[in-house]
N, C-alpha and C positions, 0 to 999 in steps of 0.2 A: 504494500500500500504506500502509496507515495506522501509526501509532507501534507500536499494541499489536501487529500483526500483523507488523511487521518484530520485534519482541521475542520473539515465540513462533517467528517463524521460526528466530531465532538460538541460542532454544533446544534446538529440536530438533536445530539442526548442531551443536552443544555435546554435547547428549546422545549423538550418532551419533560425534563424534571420542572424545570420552571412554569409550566402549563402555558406556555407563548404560542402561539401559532403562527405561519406564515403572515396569513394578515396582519399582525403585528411586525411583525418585518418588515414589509412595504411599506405601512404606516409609518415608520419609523426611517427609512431611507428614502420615501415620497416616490417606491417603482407600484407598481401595479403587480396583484397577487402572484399572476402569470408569473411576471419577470422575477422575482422571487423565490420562486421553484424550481424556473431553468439557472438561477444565478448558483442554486444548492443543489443541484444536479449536474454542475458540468465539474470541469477542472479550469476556469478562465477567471474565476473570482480572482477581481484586484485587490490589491492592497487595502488599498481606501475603502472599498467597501467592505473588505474583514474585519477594519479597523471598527465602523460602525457597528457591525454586527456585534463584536466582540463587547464595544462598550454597552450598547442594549444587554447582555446577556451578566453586565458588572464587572467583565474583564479587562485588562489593558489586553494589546494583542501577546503581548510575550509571555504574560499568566496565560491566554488561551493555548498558545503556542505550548507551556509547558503541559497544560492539562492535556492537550492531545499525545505529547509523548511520555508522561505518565499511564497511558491509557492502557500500554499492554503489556505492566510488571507493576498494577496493583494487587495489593496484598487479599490473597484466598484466604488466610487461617494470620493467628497468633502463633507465638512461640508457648509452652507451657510458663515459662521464664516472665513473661510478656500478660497473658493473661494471669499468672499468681501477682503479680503486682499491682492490677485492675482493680482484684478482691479484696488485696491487704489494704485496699484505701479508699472507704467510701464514697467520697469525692471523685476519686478521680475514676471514681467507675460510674458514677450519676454523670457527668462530664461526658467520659467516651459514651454512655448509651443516647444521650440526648445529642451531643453531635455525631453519631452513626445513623440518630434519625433528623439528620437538617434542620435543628436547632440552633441560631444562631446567638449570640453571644448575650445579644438583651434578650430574649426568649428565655433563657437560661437567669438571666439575673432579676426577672419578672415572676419567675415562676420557683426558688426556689431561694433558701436566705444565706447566697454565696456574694462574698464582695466581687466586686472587678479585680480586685488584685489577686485574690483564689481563683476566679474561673480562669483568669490568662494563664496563671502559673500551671494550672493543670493542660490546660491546652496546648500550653508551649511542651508539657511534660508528652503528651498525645504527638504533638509535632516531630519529637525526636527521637518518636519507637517510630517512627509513620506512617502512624494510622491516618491521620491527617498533615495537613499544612494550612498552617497560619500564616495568614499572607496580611500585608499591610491594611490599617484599620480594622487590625481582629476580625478579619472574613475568614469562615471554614472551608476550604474542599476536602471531601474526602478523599483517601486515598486507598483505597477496598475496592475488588472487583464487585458485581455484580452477587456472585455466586459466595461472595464472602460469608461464614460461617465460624463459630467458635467450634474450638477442638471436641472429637464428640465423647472421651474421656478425663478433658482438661479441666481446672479452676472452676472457670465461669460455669458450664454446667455441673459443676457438684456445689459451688455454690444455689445455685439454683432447685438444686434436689434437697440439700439441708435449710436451707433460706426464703426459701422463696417459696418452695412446691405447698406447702400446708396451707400457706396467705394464700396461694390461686386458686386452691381447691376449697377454700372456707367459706365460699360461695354458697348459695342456693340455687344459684344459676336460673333465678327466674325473674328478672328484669329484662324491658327492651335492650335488645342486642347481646345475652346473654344466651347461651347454650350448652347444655350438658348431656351426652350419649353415652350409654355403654352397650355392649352387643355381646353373645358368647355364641359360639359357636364349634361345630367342628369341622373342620375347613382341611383338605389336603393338602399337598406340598402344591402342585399345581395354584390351586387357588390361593393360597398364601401371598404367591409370588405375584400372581396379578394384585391383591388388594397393596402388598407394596409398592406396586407402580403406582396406584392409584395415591396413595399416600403421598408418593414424590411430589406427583402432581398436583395435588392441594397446597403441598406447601409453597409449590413453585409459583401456581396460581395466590397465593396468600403474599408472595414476594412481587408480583405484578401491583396487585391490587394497591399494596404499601408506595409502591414508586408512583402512581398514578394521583395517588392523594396527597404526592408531597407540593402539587400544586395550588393546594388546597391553605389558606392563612392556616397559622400553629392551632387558634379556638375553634377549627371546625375538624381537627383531627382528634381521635380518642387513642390513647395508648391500647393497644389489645393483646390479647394473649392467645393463643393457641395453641392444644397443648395434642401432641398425636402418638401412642402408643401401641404396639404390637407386640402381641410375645405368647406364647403357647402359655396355658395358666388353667389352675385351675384352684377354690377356695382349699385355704388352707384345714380348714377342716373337714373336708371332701379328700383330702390327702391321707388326714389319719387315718380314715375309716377303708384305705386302698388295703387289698389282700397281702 
């Protein structure tokens, strides 16, 4: 992929996280939607009009320019090393979860009772594992792929199984937008394997959904949870009474 086409490509994930559309482009450059579309479709885009593009979207062109060569050695996973230092510090794990969800700085300092000089210091701390980068005027990009996930052994989830799991399930699960299923069944290896696809899928769909609403201001998103298990089971007292 060549320079300008990782550029364009980064603009349209820019335009897509930001909920912008073409139309807002052309508005903003005074072309017409058309022109717009063919400009983000070829490899002829000038300068000048990167430049534009680039500042609608909050960037100077050389932050764009780094965010497209950032694009294809963002981080998949933590180090265990990396995530045990998350959890030793509440802070700076309230920090990394709120900007891993595009949380920006006053969002962060509205919403929870951290000064300016704690949330930068954690962020500057999140800057130089590189999860992120703090770019001038305390602006976040992340720096995580897509597909980014905590270790599925590591810190963060076994924090989350001693910490967390009793708080999410202390529910009654019977408010709007709340839900709670269990099923049992017996299912063979065949069928197993397909409901685990289908599971992938959910969550990959649950990953769509989350990027699609970060277009959406901070007070019309809700934190949510979802929580997906499998595993051959059966009641523990159903166990003792086995021959």
């Amino acid at each position: 992929m060549s320079e300008v086409d990782q550029l364009l490509t980064t603009v349209k994930r820019q335009l897509k996280l930001q909920g912008k559309t073409y139309r807002d482009v052309a508005a903003a450059l005074g072309l017409s939607e058309a022109s717009v579309k063919r400009l983000l479709t070829s490899s002829t885009l000038g300068i000048d009009r990167m430049v534009e593009i680039a500042r609608l979207l909050g960037f100077t062109l050389a932050e764009l320019a780094q965010e497209a060569a950032l694009g294809a050695v963002r981080l998949r996973t933590l180090t265990v090393a990396q995530e045990r230092e998350l959890v030793s510090d509440t802070q700076l794990l309230l920090v990394a979860v709120c900007a891993l969800n595009h949380w920006t700085l006053a969002d962060m300092l509205a919403v929870y009772r951290l000064s300016e000089a704690e949330c930068v210091h954690k962020l500057l701390l999140l800057d130089r594992r590189q999860l992120i980068h703090l770019l001038p005027g305390n602006r976040i990009r992340l720096n995580v792929a897509r597909d980014f996930d905590w270790l599925p052994d590591g810190p963060i989830r076994e924090y989350f199984r001693t910490e967390g799991l009793d708080d999410f399930l202390g529910s009654r699960f019977e408010d709007a937008g709340q839900s709670l299923a269990f099923a049992h069944g017996m299912l063979t290896e065949s069928a197993l394997a397909t409901l685990q696809e289908e599971l992938r899928r959910l969550r990959a769909r649950f990953a769509e959904l989350h990027e699609e609403s970060l277009a959406s201001p901070l007070p019309k998103r809700r934190g949510s949870g979802l929580l997906l298990a499998l595993r051959e089971w059966e009641p523990a007292a159903f166990t003792a009474l086995r021959r």
